[in-house]
N, C-alpha and C positions, 0 to 999 in steps of 0.2 A: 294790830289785832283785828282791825276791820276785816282787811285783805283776808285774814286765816279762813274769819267764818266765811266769806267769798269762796275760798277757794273747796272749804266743807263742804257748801254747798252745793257747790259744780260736782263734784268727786261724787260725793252722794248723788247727783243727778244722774251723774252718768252710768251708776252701778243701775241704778233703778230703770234708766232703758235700756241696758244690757239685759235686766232679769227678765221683762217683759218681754225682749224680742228671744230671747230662749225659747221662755215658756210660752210664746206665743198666744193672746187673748185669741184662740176659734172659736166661733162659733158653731156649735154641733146642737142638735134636733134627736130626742128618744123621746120611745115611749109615744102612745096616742094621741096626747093632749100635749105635745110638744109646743105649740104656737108656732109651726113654722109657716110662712108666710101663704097664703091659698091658690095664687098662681103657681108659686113655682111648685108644691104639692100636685098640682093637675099638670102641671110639664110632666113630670115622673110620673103618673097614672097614664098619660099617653103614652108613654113607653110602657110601661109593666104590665097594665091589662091586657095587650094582646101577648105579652110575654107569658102572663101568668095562665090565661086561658090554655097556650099551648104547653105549658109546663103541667096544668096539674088537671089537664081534660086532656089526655093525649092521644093523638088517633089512630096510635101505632103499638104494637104492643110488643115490642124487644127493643134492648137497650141502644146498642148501637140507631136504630131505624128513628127512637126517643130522641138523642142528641142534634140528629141531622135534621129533626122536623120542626127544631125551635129557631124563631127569627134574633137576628143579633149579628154582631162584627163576632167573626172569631181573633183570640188573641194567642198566640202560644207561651207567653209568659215570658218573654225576657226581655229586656231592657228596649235593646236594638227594635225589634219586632215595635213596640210601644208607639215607634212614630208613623204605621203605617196606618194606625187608629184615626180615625175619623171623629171627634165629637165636641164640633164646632157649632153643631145644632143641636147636640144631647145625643143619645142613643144609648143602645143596648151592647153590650160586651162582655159573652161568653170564653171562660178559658176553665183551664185546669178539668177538662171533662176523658172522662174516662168511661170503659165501660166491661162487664162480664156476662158470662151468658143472662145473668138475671137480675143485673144492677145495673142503673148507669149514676153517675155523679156530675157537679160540672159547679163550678163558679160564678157569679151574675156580676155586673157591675152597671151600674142604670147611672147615667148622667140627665140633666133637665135640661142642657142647650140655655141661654142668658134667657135672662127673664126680661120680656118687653115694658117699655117704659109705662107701666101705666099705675094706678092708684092700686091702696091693697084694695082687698075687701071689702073694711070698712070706710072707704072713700079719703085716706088715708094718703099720706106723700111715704114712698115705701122706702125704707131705708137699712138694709140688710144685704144679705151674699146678692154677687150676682147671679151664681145657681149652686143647685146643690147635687150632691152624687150620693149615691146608696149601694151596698155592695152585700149577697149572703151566699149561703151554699145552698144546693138544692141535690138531693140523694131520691131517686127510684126504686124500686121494688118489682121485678114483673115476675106474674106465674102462668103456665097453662090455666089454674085453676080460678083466678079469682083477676078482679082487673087490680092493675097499677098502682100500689102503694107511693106516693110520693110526700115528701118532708123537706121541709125549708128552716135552714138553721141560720139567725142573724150573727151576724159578726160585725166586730167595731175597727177592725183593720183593714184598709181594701189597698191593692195593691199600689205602691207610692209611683211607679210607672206611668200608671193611668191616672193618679190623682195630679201627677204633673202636668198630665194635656190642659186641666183647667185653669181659670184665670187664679191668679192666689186667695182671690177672698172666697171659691168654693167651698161651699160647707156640708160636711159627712150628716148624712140625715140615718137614723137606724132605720132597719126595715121594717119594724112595727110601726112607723112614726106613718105608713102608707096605707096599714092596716086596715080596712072598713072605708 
């Protein structure tokens, strides 16, 4: 009878790291007041500010001229392409950008590069991803008449491609989580 509950208990052991490694425990960052760690927050702010500056103060004013004047790796979106991606230090990664006489559109995908070893914040032993990636869409507006309409839509999928270049324990931070 011993042996039974023995071997219950293995069986049920092994369903139960079967479910977890399914469902994988990620770690994932929304919304403002996320807690996400405060270095790796200002890794992603070195990328994004100067992204966001040329994104939404642009010095150009038609679409195609808009796409070619933001900084970033370009990516054409498929698989293959994926490993000519560079972001072993973090960086910026624009794809899916399109454009019309009076629209342009384009995809973002922002990496933070490993977070160095140091204390958090709060002087703190840090213990969480070792970085995190953010990804949203960003859509244009241009007229003779008025300047540049621009809009930024978050999203909680970013391309599995790119999410491969990182180490496994990267974690998807949303793009309000960068907000202010």
């Amino acid at each position: 009878m011993i042996s039974t509950d023995k071997h219950t208990w293995g069986v049920s052991g092994m369903f139960v790291v079967i479910a977890l490694s399914i469902t994988g425990c990620v770690t994932e960052y929304h919304g403002y007041d996320s807690g996400i760690d405060g270095t790796l927050w200002r890794q992603i702010a070195a990328f994004e500010d100067p992204l966001s500056r040329s994104l939404f103060q642009p010095s150009v004013d038609e679409p195609d001229a808009y796409l070619g004047s933001l900084p970033g790796q370009l990516w054409t979106g498929s698989v293959a392409s994926a490993a000519d991606i560079d972001l072993r230090e973090g960086g910026v990664v624009l794809y899916e950008r399109t454009a019309t006489d009076s629209t342009a559109a384009l995809s973002v995908f922002i990496a933070s590069g490993p977070r160095p070893d140091v204390p958090t914040d709060r002087g703190g032993r840090y213990n969480g991803p070792s970085q995190v990636f953010t990804c949203y869409q960003v859509e244009a507006f241009f007229s003779a008449e008025a300047a540049p309409s621009i809009g930024r839509v978050t999203v909680d999928d970013c391309p599995l491609a790119l999410v491969d270049l990182l180490p496994k324990d990267a974690a998807f931070a949303s793009g309000e989580v960068f907000d202010g």
